[in-house]
C-alpha positions in Angstrom: 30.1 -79.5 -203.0 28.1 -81.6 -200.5 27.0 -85.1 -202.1 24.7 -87.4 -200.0 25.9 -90.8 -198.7 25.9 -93.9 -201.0 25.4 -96.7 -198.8 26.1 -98.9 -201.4 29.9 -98.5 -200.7 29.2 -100.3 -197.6 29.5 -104.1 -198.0 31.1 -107.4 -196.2 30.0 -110.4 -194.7 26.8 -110.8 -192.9 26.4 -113.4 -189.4 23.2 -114.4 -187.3 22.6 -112.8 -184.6 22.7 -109.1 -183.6 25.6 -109.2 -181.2 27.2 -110.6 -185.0 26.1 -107.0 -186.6 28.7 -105.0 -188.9 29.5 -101.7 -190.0 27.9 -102.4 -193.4 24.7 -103.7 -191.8 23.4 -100.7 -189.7 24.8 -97.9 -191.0 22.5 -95.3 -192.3 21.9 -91.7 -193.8 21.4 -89.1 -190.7 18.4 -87.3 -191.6 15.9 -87.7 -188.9 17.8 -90.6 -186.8 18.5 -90.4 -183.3 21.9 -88.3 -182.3 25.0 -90.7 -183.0 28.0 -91.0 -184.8 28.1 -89.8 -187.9 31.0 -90.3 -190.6 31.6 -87.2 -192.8 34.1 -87.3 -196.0 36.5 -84.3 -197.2 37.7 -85.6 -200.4 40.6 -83.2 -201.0 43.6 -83.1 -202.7 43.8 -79.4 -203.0 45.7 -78.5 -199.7 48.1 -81.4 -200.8 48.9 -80.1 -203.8 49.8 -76.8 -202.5 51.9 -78.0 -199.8 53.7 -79.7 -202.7 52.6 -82.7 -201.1 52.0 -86.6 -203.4 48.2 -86.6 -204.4 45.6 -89.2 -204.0 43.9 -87.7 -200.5 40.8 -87.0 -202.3 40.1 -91.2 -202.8 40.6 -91.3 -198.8 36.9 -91.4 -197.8 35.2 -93.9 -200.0 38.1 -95.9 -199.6 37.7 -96.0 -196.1 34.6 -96.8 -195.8 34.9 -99.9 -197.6 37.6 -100.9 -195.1 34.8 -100.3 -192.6 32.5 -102.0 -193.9 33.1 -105.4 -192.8 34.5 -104.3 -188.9 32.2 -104.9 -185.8 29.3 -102.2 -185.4 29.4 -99.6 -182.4 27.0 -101.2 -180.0 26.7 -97.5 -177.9 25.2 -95.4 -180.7 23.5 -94.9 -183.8 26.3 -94.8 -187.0 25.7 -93.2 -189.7 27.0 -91.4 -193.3 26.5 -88.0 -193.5 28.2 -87.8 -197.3 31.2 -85.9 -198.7 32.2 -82.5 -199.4 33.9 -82.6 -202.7 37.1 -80.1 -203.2 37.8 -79.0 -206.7 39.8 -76.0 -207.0 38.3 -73.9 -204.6 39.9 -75.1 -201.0 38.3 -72.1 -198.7 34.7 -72.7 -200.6 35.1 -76.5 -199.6 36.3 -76.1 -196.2 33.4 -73.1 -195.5 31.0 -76.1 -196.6 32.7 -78.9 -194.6 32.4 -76.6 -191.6 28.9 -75.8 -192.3 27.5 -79.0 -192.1 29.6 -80.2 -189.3 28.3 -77.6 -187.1 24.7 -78.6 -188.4 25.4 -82.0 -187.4 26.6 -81.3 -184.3 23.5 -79.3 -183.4 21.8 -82.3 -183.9 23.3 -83.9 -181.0 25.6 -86.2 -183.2 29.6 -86.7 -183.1 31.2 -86.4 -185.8 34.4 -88.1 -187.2 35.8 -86.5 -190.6 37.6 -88.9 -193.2 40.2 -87.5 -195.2 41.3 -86.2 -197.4 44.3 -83.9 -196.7 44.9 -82.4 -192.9 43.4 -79.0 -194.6 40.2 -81.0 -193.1 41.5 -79.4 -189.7 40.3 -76.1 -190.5 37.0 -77.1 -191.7 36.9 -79.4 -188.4 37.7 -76.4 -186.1 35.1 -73.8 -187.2 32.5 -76.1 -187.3 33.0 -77.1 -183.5 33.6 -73.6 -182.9 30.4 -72.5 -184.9 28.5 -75.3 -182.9 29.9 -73.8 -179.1 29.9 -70.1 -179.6 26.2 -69.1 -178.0 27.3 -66.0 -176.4 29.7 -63.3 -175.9 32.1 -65.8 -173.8 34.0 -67.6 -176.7 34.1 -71.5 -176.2 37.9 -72.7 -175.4 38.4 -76.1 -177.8 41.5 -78.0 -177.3 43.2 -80.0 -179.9 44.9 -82.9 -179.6 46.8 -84.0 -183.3 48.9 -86.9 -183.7 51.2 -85.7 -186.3 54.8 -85.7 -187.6 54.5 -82.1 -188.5 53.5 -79.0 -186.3 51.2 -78.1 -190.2 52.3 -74.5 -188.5 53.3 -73.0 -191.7 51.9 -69.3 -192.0 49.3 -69.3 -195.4 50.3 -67.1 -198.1 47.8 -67.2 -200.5 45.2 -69.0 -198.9 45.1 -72.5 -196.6 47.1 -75.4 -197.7 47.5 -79.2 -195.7 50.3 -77.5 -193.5 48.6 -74.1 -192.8 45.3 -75.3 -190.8 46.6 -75.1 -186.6 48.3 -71.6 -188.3 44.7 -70.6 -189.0 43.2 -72.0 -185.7 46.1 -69.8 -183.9 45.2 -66.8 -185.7 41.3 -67.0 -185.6 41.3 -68.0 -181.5 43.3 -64.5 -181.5 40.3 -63.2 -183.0 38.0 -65.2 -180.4 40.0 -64.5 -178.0 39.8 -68.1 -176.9 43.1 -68.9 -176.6 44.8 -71.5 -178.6 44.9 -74.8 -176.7 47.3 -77.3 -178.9 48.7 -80.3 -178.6 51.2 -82.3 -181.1 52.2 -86.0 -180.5 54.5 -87.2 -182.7 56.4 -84.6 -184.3 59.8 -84.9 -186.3 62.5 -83.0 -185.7 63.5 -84.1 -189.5 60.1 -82.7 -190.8 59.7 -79.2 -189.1 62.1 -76.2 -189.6 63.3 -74.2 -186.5 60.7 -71.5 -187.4 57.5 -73.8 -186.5 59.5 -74.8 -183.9 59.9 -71.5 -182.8 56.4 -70.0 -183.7 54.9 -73.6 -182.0 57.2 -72.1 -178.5 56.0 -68.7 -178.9 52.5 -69.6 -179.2 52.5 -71.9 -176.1 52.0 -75.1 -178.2 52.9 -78.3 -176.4 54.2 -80.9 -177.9 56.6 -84.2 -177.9 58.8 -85.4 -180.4 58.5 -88.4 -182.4 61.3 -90.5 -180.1 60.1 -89.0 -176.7 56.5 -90.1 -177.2 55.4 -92.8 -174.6 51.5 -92.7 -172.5 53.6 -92.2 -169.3 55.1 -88.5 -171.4 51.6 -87.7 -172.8 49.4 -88.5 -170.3 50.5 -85.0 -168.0 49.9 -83.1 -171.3 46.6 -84.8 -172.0 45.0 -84.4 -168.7 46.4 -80.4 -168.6 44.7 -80.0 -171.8 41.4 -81.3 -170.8 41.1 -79.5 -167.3 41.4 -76.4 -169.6 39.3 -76.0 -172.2 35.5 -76.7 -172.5 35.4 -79.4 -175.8 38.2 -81.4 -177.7 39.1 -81.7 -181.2 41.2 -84.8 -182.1 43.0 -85.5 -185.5 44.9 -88.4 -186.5 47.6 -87.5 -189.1 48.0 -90.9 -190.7 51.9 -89.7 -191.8 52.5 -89.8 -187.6 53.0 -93.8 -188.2 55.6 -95.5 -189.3 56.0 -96.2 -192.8 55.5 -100.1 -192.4 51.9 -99.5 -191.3 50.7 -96.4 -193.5 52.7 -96.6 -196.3 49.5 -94.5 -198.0 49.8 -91.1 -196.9 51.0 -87.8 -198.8 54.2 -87.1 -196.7 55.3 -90.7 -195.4 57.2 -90.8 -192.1 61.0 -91.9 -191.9 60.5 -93.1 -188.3 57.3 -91.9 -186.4 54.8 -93.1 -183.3 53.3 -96.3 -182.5 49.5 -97.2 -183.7 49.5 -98.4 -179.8 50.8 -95.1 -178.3 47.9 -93.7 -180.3 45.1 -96.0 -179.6 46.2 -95.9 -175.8 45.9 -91.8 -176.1 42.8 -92.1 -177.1 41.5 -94.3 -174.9 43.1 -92.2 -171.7 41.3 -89.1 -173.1 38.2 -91.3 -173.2 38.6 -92.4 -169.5 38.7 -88.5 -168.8 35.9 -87.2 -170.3 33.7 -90.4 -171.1 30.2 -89.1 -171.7 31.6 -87.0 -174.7 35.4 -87.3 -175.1 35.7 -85.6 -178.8 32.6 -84.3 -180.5 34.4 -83.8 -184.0 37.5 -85.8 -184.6 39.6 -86.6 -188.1 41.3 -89.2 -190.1 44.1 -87.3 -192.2 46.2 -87.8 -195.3 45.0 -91.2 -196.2 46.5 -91.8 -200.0 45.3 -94.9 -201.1 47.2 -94.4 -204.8 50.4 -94.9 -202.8 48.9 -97.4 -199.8 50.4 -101.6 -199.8 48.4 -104.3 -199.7 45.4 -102.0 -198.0 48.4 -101.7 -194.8 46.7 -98.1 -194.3 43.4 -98.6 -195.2 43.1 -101.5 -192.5 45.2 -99.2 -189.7 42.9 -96.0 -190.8 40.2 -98.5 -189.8 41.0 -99.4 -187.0 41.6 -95.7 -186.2 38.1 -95.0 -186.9 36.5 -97.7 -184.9 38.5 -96.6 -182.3 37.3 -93.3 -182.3 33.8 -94.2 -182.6 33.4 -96.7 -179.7 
C-alpha cells in the first residue's frame, strides 16, 4: 500500500541565493537524512465513501504537494517526502500501514505532517503517535486538538469510516487507559446530531461551536490541554472553513471558522510547547474534483507551511 515519494511532483520557480530556496528545491526522500519534517500522503476515499461523503479525497496528497512546491522552504529543519499509503478497498489494512510507518518515522526523530485524504487519516495518525510513545507499562497521554465542523464522533458499525476516527481514539484510550484528551474547534451545531453532542459531554470532550470560536475562547482550552497530556496530535479538517476559501472538501461548510483563528491556534500552541509543539499533525478532506480556481489547494498550503515552520 506504501509507494515511495516521486519528487518529480515537486516543481516551481527557482531564485539565487539560498535565503531564495523553495519547497521544490530541498525537499528530499527520508531514508538516512537527518530527523526533520517529513510529509506523508493517505490517499483515501474509502472512509468518504462510507460516510456517504462526495469523493475525490484520495487526489488530496499529490495535489498538495504541487501547491507546495513553489512556497518558501522551512529554514529550521530538514523537509522531506516520506510517500503515500494507497487505500483501495480495504480502509483498516490502509490505516494499520499508515500508522506503521508513521511510528517508524517518528522513531527516527522526524515530525510528521499527514496529507489527506479523508479525516479517517486520524486514526492512522493516532496509533502511530501512540505506537511511537508507549515504552512501558504507564500509557502515554496524547491530546488532540482538531479543527473541525464535525465532532467525526459517530460510533463504527462495520468498521472505520471519515466520521468514526476520535470514536475509535475514545474507545482504544479506554483500552490504554490513557484517558481521552480532545479538543474540537469549530464545530456546527447544523452538522452534529444531539447524540455526538451528547456522547462528546459524556466523554468529557471540549469543544466550541463554530460562531463562539475566537483565540481569546480557545486559548483557556488550549493551554488546559497541553498542561495535561505528555504529546499533541493536531488535525486540520479542511470542511472547518468557510466555503469561500475551501470550496474542495467532501462535506463543505455552510458557515464555519476563520483560516486566521486557525493559524493564530497554531501558533499559540507553538509559543507553548516550542521545541516540539505537534509531532504528527494532518491536512483533512482536501477534494480537489470539487476545489475553485485551486482556492483550497492554496489555503491547504498555507496550512501545511504553517505547520511545518
Amino acid at each position: 500500500m506504501w509507494t515511495r515519494a516521486d519528487l518529480s511532483l515537486w516543481s516551481g520557480r527557482t531564485d539565487p541565493g539560498v535565503a531564495a530556496l523553495r519547497w521544490h528545491q530541498v525537499i528530499d526522500d527520508p531514508d538516512d537524512g537527518a530527523p526533520g519534517t517529513c510529509l506523508f500522503g493517505f490517499s483515501s476515499d474509502r472512509g468518504v465513501r462510507l460516510n456517504q461523503g462526495r469523493p475525490g479525497a484520495s487526489e488530496g496528497p499529490d495535489t498538495l504537494r504541487r501547491a507546495l512546491g513553489n512556497l518558501p522552504a522551512p529554514a529550521e529543519r530538514p523537509v522531506y517526502d516520506a510517500g503515500t499509503v494507497t487505500v483501495a478497498d480495504d480502509l483498516a489494512a490502509g490505516q494499520e500501514a499508515y500508522a506503521g510507518r508513521v511510528a517508524r518515522l517518528l522513531d527516527a526523530g522526524h515530525t510528521v505532517i499527514g496529507l489527506g485524504g479523508g479525516h479517517e487519516i486520524a486514526w492512522g495518525s493516532y496509533r502511530g503517535l501512540a505506537r511511537h510513545l508507549d515504552r512501558g507499562d504507564e500509557p502515554a497521554r496524547i491530546g488532540i486538538v482538531n479543527f473541525d465542523a464535525h465532532f467525526d464522533l459517530r460510533e463504527p458499525v462495520d468498521g472505520g469510516t471519515s466520521g468514526t476516527p476520535f470514536r475509535q481514539i475514545a474507545d482504544e484510550c479506554g483500552r490504554r487507559g490513557a484517558g481521552f484528551h480532545y479538543l474540537c474547534l469549530g464545530v456546527s451545531e447544523a452538522a452534529n446530531t444531539q447524540a455526538l453532542f451528547d456522547f462528546a459531554d459524556a466523554a468529557g470532550v471540549r469543544y466550541l461551536v463554530d460562531i463562539d470560536c475566537s483565540e481569546e475562547r480557545a486559548a483557556p482550552l488550549l493551554e488546559a490541554l497541553v498542561a495535561e497530556v505528555d504529546a499533541l496530535y493536531v488535525t486540520i479538517c479542511l470542511d472547518a472553513l468557510p466555503a469561500a476559501v475551501a470550496p474542495g472538501v467532501s462535506a463543505p461548510a455552510g458557515f464555519g471558522i476563520g483560516l486566521e483563528f486557525v493559524i493564530r491556534c497554531l501558533r499559540r500552541i507553538r509559543a507553548m510547547s516550542p521545541e516540539r509543539p505537534w509531532p504528527v499533525a494532518d491536512i483533512a478532506e482536501f477534494n480537489p474534483r470539487h476545489d475553485v480556481d485551486g482556492r483550497t489547494a492554496r489555503t491547504a498550503a498555507r496550512l501545511v507551511w504553517e505547520l511545518a515552520r
